[in-house]
mmCIF file of the N, C-alpha and C atoms, coordinates in Angstrom:
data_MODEL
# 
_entry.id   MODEL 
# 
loop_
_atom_site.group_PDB 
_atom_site.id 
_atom_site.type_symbol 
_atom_site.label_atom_id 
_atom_site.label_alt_id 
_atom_site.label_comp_id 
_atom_site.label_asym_id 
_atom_site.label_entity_id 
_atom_site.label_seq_id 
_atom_site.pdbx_PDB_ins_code 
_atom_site.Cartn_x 
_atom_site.Cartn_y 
_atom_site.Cartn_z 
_atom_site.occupancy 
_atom_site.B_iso_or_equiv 
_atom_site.pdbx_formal_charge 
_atom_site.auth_seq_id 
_atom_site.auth_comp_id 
_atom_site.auth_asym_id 
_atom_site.auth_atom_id 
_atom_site.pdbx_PDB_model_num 
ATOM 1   N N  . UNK A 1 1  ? 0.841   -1.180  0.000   1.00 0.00 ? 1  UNK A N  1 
ATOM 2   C CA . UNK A 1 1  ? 0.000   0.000   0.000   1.00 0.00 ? 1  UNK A CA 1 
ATOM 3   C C  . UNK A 1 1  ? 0.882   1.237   0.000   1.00 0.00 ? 1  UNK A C  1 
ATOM 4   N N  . UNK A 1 2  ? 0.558   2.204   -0.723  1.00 0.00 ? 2  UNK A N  1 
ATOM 5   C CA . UNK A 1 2  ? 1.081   3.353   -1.088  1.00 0.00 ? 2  UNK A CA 1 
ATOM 6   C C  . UNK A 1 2  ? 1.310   4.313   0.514   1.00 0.00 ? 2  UNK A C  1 
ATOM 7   N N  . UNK A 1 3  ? 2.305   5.149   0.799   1.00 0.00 ? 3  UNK A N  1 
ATOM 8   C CA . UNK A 1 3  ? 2.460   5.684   1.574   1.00 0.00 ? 3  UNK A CA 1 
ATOM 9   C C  . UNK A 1 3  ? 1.478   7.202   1.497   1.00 0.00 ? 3  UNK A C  1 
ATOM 10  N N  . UNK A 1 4  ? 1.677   7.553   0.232   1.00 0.00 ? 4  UNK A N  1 
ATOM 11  C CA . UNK A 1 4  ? 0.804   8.349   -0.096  1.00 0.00 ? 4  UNK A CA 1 
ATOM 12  C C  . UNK A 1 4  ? -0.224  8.274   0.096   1.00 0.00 ? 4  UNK A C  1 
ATOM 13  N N  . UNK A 1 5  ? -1.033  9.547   0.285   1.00 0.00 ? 5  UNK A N  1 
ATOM 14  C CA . UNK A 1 5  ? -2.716  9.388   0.322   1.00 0.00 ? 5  UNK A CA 1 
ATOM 15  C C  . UNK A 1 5  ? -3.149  9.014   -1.199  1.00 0.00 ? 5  UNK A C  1 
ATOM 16  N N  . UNK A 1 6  ? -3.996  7.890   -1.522  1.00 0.00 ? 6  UNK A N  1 
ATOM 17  C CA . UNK A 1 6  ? -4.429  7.733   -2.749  1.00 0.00 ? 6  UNK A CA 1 
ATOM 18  C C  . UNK A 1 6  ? -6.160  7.788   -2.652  1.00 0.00 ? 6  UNK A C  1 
ATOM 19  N N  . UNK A 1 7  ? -6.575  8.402   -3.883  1.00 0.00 ? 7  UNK A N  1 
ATOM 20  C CA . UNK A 1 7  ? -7.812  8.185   -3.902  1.00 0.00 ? 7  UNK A CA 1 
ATOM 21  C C  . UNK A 1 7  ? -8.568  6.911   -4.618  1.00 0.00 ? 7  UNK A C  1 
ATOM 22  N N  . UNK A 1 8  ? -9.390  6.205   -4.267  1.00 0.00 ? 8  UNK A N  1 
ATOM 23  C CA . UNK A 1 8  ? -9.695  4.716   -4.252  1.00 0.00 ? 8  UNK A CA 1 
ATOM 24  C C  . UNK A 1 8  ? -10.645 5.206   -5.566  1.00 0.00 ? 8  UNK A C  1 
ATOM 25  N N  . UNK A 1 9  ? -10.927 3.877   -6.725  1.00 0.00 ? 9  UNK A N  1 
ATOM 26  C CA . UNK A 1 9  ? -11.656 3.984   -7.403  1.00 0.00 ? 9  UNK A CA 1 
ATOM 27  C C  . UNK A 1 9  ? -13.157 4.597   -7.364  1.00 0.00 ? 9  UNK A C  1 
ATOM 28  N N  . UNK A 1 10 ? -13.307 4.012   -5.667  1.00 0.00 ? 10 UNK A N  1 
ATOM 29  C CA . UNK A 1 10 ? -14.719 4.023   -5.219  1.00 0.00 ? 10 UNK A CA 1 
ATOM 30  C C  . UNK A 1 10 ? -15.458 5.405   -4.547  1.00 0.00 ? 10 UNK A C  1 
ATOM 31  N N  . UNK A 1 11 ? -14.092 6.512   -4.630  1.00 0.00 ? 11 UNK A N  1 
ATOM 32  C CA . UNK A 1 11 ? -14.305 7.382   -4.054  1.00 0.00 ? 11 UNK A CA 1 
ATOM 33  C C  . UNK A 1 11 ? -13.951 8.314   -5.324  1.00 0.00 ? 11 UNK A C  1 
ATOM 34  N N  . UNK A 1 12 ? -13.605 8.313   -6.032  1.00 0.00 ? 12 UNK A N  1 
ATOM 35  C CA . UNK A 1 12 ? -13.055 9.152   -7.407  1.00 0.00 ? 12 UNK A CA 1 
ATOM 36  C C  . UNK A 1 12 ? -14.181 9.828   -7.929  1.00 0.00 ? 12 UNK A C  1 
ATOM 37  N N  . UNK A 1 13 ? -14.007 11.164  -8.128  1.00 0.00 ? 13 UNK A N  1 
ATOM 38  C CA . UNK A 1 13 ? -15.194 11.744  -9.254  1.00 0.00 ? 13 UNK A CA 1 
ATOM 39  C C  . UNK A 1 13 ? -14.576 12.359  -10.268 1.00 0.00 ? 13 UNK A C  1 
ATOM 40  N N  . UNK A 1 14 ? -15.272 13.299  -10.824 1.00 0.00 ? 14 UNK A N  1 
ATOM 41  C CA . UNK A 1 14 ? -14.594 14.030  -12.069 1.00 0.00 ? 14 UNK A CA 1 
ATOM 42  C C  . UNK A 1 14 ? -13.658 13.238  -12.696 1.00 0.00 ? 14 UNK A C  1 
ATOM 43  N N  . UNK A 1 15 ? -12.658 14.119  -13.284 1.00 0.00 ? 15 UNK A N  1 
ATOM 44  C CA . UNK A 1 15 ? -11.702 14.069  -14.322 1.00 0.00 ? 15 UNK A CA 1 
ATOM 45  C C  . UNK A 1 15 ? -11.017 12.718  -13.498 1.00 0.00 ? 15 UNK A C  1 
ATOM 46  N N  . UNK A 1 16 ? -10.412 12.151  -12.404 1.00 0.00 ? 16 UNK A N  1 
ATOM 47  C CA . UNK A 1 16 ? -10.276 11.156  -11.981 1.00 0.00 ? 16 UNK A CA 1 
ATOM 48  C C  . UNK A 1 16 ? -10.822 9.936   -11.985 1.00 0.00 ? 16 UNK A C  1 
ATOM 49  N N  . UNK A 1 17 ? -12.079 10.064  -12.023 1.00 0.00 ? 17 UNK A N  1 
ATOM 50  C CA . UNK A 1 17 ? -13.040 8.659   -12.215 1.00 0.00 ? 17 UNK A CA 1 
ATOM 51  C C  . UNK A 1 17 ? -13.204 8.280   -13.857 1.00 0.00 ? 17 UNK A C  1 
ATOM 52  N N  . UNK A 1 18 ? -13.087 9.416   -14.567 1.00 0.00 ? 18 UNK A N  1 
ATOM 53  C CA . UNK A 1 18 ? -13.146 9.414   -16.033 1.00 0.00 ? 18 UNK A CA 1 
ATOM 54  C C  . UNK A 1 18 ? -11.789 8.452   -16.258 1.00 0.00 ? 18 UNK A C  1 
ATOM 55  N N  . UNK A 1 19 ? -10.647 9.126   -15.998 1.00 0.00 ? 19 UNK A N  1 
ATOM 56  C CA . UNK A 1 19 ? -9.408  8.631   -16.119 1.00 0.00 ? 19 UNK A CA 1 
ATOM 57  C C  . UNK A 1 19 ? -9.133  6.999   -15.832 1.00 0.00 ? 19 UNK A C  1 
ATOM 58  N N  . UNK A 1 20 ? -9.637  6.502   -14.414 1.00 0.00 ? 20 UNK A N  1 
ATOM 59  C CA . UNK A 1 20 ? -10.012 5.369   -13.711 1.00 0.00 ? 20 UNK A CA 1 
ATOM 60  C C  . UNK A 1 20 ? -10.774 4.542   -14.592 1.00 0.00 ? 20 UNK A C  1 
ATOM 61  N N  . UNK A 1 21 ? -11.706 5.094   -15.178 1.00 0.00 ? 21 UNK A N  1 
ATOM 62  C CA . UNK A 1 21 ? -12.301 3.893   -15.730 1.00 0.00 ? 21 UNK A CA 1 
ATOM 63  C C  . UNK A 1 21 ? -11.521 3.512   -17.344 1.00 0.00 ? 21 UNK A C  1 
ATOM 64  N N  . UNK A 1 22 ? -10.775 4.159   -17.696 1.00 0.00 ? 22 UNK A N  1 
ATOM 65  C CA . UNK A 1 22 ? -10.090 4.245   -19.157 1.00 0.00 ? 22 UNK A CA 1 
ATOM 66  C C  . UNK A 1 22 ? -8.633  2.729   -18.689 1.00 0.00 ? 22 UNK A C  1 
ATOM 67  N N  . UNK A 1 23 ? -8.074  2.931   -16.849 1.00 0.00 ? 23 UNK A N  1 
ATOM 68  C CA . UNK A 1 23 ? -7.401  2.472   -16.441 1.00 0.00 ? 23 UNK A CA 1 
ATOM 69  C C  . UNK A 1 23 ? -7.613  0.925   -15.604 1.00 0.00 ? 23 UNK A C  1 
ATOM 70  N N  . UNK A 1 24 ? -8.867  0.939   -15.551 1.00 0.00 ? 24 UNK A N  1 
ATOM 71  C CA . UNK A 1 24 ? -9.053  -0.214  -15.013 1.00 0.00 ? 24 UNK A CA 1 
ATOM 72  C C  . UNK A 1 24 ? -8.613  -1.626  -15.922 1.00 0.00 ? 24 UNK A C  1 
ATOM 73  N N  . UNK A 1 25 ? -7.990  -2.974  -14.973 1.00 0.00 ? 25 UNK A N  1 
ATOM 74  C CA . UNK A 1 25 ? -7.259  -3.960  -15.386 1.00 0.00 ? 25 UNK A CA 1 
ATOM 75  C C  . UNK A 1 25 ? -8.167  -4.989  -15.594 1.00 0.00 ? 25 UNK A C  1 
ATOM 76  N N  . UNK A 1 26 ? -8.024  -6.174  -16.048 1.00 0.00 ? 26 UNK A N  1 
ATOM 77  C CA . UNK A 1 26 ? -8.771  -7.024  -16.470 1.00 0.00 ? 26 UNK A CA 1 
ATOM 78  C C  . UNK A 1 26 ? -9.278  -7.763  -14.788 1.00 0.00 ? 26 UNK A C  1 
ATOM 79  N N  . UNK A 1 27 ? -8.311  -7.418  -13.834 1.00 0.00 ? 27 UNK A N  1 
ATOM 80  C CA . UNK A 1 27 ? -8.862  -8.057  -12.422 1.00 0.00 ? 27 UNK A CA 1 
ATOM 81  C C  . UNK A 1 27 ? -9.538  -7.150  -11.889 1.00 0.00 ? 27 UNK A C  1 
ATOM 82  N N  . UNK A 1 28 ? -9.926  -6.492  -12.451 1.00 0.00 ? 28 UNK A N  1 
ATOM 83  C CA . UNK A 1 28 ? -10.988 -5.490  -11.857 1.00 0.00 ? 28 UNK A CA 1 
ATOM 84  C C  . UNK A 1 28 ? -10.884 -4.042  -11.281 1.00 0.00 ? 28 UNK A C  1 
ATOM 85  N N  . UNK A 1 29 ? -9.533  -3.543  -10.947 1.00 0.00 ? 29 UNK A N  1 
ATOM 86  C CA . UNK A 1 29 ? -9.104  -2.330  -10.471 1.00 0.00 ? 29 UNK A CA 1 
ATOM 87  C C  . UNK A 1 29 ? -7.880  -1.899  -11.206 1.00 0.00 ? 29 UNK A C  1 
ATOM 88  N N  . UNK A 1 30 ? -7.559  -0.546  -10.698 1.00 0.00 ? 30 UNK A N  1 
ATOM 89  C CA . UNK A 1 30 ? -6.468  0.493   -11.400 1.00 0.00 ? 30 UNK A CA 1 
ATOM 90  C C  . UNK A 1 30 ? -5.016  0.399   -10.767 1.00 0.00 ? 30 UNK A C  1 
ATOM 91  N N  . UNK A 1 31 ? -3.680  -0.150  -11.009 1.00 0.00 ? 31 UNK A N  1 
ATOM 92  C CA . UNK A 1 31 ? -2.509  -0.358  -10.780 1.00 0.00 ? 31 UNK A CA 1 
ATOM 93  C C  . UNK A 1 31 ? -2.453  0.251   -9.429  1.00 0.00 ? 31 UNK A C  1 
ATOM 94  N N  . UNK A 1 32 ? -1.989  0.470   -8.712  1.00 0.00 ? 32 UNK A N  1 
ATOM 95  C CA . UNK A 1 32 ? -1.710  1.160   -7.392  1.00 0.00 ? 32 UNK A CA 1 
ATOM 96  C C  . UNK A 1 32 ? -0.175  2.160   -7.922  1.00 0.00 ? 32 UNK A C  1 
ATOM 97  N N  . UNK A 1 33 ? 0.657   1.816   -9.201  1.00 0.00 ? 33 UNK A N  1 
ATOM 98  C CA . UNK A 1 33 ? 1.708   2.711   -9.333  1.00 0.00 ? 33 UNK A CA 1 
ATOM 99  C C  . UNK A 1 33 ? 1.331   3.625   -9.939  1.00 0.00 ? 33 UNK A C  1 
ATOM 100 N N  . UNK A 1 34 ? 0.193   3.076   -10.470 1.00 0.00 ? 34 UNK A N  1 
ATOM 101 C CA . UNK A 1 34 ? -0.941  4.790   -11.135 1.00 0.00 ? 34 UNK A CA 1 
ATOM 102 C C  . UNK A 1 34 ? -1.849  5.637   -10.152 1.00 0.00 ? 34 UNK A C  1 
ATOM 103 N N  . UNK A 1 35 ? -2.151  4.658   -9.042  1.00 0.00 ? 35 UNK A N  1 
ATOM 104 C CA . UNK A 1 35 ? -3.028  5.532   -8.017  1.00 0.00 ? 35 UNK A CA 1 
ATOM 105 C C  . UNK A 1 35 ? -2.458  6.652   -7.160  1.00 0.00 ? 35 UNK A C  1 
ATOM 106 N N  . UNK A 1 36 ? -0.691  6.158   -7.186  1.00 0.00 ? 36 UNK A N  1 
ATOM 107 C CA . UNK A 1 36 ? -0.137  6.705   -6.258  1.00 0.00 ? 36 UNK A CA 1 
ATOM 108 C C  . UNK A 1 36 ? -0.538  8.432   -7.170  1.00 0.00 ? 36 UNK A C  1 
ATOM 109 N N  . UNK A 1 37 ? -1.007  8.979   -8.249  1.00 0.00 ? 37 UNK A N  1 
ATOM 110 C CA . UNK A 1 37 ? -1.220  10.196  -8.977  1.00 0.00 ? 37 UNK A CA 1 
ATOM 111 C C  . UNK A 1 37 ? -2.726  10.970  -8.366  1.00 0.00 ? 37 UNK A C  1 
ATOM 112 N N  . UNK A 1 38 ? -3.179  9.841   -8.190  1.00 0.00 ? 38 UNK A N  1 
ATOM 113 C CA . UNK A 1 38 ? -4.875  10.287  -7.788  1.00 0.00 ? 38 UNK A CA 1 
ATOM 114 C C  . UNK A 1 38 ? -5.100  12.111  -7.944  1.00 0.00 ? 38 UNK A C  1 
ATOM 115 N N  . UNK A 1 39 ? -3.847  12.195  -6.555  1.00 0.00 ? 39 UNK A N  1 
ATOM 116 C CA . UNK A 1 39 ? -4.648  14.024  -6.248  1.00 0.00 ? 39 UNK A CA 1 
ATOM 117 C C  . UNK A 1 39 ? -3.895  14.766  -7.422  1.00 0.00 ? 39 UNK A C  1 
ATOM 118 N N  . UNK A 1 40 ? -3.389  14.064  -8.504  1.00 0.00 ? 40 UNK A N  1 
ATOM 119 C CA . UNK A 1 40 ? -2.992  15.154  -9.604  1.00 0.00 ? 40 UNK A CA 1 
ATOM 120 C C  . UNK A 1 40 ? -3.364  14.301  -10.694 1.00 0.00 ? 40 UNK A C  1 
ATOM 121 N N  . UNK A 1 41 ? -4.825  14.528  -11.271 1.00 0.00 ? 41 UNK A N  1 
ATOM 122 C CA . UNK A 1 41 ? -5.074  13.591  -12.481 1.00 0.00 ? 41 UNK A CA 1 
ATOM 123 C C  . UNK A 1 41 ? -4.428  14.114  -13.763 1.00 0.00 ? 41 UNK A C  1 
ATOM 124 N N  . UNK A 1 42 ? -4.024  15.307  -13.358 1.00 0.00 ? 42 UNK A N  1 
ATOM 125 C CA . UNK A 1 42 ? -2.874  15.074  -15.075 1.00 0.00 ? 42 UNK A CA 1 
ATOM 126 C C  . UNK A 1 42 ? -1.596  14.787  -15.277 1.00 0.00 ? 42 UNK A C  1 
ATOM 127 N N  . UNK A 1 43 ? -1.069  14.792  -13.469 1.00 0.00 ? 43 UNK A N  1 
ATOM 128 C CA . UNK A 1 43 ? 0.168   13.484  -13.727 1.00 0.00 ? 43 UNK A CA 1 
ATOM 129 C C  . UNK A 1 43 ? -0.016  12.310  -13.932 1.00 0.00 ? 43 UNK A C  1 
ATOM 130 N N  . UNK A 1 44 ? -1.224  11.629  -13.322 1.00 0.00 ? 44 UNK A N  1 
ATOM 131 C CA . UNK A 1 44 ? -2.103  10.422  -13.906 1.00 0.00 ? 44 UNK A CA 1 
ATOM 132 C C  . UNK A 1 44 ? -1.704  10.041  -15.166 1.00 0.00 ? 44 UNK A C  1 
ATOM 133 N N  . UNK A 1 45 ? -2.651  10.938  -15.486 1.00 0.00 ? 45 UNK A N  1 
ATOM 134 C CA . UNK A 1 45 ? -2.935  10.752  -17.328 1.00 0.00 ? 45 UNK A CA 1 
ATOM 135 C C  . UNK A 1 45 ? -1.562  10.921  -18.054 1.00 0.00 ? 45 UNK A C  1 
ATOM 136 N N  . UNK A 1 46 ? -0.329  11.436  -17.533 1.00 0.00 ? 46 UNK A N  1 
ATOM 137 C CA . UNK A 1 46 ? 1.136   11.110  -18.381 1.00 0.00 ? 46 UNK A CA 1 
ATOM 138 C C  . UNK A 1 46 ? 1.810   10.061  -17.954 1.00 0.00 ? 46 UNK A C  1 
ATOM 139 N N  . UNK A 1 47 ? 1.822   9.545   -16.864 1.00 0.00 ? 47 UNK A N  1 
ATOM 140 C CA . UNK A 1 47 ? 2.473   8.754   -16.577 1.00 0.00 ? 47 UNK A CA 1 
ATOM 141 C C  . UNK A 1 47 ? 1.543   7.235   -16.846 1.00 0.00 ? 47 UNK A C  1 
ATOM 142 N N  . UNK A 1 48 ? 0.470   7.695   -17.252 1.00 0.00 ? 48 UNK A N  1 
ATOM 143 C CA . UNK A 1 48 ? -0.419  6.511   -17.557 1.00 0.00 ? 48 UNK A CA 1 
ATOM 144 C C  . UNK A 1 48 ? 0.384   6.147   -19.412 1.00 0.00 ? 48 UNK A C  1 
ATOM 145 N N  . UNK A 1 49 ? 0.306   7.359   -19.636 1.00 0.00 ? 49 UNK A N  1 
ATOM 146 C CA . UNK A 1 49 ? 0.497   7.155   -21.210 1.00 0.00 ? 49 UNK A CA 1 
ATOM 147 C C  . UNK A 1 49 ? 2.270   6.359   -21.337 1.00 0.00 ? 49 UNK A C  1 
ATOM 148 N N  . UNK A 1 50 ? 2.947   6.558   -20.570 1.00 0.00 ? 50 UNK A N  1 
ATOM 149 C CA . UNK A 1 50 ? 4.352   6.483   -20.608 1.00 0.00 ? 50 UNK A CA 1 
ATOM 150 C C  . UNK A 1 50 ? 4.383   4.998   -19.837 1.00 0.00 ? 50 UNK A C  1 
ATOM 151 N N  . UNK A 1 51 ? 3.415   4.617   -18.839 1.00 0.00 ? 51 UNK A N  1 
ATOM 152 C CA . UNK A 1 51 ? 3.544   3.123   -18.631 1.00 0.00 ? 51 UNK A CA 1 
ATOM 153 C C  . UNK A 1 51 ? 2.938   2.077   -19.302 1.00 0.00 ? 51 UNK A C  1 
ATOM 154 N N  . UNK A 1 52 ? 1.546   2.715   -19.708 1.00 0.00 ? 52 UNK A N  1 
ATOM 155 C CA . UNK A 1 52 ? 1.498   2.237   -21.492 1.00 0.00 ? 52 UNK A CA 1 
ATOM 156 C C  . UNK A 1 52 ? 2.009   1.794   -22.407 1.00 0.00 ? 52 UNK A C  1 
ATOM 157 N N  . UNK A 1 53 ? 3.431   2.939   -22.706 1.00 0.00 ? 53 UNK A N  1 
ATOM 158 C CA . UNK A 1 53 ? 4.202   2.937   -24.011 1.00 0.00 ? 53 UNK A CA 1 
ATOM 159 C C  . UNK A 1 53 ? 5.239   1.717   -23.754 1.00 0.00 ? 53 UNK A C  1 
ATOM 160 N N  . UNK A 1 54 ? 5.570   1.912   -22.618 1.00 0.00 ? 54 UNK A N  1 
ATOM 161 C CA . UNK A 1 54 ? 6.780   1.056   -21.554 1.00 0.00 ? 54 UNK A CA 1 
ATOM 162 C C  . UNK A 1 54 ? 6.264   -0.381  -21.699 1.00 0.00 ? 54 UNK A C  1 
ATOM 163 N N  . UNK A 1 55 ? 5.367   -1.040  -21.692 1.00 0.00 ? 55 UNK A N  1 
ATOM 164 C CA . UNK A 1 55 ? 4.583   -1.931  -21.030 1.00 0.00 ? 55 UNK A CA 1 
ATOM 165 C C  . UNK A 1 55 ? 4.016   -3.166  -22.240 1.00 0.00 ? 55 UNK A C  1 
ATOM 166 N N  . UNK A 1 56 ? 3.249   -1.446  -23.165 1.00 0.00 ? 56 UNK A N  1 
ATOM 167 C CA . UNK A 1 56 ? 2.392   -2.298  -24.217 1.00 0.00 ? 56 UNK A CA 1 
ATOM 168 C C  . UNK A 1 56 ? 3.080   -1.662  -25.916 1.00 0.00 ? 56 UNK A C  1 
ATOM 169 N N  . UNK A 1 57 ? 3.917   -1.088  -25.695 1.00 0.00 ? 57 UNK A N  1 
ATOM 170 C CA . UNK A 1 57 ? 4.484   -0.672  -27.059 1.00 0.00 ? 57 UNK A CA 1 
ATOM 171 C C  . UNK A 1 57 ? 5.273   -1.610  -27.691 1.00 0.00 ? 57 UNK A C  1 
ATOM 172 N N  . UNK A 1 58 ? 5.764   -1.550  -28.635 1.00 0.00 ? 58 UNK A N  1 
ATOM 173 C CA . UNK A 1 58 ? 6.488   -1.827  -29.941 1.00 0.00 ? 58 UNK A CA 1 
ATOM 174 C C  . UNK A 1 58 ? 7.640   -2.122  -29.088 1.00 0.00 ? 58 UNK A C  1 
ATOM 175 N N  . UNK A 1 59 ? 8.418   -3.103  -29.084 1.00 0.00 ? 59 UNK A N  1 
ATOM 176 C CA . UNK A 1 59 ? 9.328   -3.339  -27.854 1.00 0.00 ? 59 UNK A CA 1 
ATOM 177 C C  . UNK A 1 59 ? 10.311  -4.532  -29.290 1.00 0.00 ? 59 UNK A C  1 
ATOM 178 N N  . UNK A 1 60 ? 11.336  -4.999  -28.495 1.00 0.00 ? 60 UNK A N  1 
ATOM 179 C CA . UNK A 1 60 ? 12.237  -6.401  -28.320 1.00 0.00 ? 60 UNK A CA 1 
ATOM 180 C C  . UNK A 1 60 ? 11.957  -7.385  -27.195 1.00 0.00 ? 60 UNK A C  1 
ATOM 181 N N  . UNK A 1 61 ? 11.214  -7.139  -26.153 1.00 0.00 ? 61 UNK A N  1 
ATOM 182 C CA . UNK A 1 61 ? 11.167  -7.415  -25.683 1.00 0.00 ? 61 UNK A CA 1 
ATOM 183 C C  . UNK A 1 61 ? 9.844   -7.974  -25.519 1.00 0.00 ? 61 UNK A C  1 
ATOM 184 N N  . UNK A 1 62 ? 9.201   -8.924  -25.085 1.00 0.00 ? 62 UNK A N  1 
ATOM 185 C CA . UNK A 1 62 ? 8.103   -9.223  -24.866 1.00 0.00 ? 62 UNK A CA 1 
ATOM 186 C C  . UNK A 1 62 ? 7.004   -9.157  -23.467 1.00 0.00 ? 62 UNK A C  1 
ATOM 187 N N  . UNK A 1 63 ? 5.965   -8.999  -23.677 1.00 0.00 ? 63 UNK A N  1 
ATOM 188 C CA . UNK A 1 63 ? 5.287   -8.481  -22.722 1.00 0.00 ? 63 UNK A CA 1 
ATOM 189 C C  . UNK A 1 63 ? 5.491   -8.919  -21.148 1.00 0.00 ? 63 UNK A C  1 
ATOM 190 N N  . UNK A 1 64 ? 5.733   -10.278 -21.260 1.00 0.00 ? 64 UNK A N  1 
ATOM 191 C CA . UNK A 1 64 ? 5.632   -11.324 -20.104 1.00 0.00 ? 64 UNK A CA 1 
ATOM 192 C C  . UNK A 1 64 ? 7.527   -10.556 -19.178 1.00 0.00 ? 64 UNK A C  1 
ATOM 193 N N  . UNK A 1 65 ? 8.422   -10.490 -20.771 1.00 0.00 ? 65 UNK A N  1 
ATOM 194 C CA . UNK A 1 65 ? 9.641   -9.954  -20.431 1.00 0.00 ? 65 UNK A CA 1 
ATOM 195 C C  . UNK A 1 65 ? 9.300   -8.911  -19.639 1.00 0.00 ? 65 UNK A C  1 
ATOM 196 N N  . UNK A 1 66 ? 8.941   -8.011  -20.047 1.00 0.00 ? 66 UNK A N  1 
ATOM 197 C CA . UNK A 1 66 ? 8.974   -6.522  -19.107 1.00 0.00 ? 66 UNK A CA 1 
ATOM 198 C C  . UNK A 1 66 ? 7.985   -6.478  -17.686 1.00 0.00 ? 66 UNK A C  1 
ATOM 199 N N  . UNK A 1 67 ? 7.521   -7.701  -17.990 1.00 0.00 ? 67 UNK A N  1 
ATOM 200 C CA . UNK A 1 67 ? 6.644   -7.676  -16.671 1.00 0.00 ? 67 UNK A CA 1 
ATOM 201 C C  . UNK A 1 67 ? 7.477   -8.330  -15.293 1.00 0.00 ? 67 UNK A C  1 
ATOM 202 N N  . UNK A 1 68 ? 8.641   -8.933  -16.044 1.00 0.00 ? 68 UNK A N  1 
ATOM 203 C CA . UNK A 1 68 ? 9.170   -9.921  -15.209 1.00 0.00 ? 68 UNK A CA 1 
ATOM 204 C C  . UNK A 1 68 ? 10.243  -9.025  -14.418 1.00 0.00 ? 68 UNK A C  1 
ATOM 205 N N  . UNK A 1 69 ? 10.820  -7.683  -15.327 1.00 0.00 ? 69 UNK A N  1 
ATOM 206 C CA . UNK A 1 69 ? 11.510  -6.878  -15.261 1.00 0.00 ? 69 UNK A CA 1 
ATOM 207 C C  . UNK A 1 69 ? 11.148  -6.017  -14.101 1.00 0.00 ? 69 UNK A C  1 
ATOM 208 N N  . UNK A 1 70 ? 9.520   -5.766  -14.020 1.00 0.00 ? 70 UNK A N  1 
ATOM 209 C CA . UNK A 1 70 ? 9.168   -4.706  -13.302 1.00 0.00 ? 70 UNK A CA 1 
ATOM 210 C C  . UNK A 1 70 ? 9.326   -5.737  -11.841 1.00 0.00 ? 70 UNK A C  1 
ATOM 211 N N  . UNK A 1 71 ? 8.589   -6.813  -12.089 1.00 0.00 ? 71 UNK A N  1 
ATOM 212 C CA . UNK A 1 71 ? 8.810   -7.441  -10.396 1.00 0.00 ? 71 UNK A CA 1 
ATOM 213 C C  . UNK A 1 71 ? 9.904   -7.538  -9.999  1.00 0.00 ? 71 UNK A C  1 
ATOM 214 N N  . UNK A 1 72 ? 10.901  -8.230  -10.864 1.00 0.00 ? 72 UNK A N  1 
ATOM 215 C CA . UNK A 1 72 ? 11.935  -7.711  -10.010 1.00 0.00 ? 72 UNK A CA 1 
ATOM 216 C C  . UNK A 1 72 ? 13.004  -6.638  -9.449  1.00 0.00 ? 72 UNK A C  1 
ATOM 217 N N  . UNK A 1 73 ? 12.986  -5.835  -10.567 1.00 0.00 ? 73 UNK A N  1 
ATOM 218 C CA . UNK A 1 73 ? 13.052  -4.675  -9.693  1.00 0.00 ? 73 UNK A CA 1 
ATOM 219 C C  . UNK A 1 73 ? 12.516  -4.023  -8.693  1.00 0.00 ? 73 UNK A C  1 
ATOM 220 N N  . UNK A 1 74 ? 11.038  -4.253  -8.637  1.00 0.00 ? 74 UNK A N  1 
ATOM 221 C CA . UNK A 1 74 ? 9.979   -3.852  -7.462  1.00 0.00 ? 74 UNK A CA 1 
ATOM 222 C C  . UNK A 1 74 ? 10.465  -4.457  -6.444  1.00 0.00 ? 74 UNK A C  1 
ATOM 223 N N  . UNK A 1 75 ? 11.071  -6.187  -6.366  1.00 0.00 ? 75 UNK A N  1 
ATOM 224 C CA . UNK A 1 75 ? 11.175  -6.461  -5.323  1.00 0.00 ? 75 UNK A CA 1 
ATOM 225 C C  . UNK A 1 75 ? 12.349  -6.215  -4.691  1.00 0.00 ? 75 UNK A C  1 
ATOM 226 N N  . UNK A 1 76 ? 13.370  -6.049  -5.669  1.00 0.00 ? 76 UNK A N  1 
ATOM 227 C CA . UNK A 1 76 ? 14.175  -5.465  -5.100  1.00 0.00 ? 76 UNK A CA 1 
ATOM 228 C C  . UNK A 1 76 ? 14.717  -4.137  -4.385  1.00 0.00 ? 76 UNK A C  1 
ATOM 229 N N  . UNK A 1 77 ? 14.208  -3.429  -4.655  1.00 0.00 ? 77 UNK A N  1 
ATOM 230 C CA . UNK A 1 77 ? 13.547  -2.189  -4.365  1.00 0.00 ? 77 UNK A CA 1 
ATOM 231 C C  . UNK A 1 77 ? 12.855  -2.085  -2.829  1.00 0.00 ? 77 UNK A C  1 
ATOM 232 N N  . UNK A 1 78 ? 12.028  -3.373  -2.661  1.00 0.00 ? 78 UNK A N  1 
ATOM 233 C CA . UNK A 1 78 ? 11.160  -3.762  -1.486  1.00 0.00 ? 78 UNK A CA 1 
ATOM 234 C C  . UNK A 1 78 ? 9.748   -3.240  -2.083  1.00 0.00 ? 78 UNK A C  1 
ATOM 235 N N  . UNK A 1 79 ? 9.449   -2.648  -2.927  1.00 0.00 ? 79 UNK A N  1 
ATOM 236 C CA . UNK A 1 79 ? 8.168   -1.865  -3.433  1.00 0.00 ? 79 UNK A CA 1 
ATOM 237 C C  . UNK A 1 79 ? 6.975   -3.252  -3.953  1.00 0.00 ? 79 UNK A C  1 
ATOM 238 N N  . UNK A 1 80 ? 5.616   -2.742  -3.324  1.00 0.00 ? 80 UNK A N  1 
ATOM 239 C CA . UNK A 1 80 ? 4.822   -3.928  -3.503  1.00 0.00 ? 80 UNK A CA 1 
ATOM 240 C C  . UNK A 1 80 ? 4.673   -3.552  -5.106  1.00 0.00 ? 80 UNK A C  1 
ATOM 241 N N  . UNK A 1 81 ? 4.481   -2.278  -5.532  1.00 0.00 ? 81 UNK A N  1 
ATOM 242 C CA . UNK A 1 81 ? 4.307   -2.018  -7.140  1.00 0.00 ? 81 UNK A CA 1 
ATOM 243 C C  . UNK A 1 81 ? 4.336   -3.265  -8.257  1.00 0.00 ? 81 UNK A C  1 
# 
């Protein structure tokens, strides 16, 4: 859980809940390394686009690759992200 105050899907309005629902995952909720943006939805919305590009773009690498990349760095790190 984020140290930051985050705002929860369930509590989101405006331009945030708009954003949220564009972000929601196939398990049902929005990344927590994107929530940590909540109280600034237009850092949201760039860093959404840039973990996007990172994630789901045109790569060498394959999807499962960069995913494997992020955990372990996360865990090394100690970050639940």
């Amino acid at each position: 859980m984020a140290w930051i105050k985050v705002i929860q899907e369930d509590e989101a309005t405006g331009k945030l809940a708009e954003l949220y629902s564009t972000m929601t995952e196939p398990w049902g909720g929005v990344d927590n390394i994107l929530k940590i943006h909540s109280l600034n939805p237009k850092s949201l919305e760039t860093h959404f686009r840039l973990y996007a590009h990172l994630m789901r773009g045109r790569s060498d690498l394959s999807r499962a690759q960069r995913e494997i990349i992020g955990v372990v760095s996360s865990a090394l790190n100690h970050c639940r992200y």
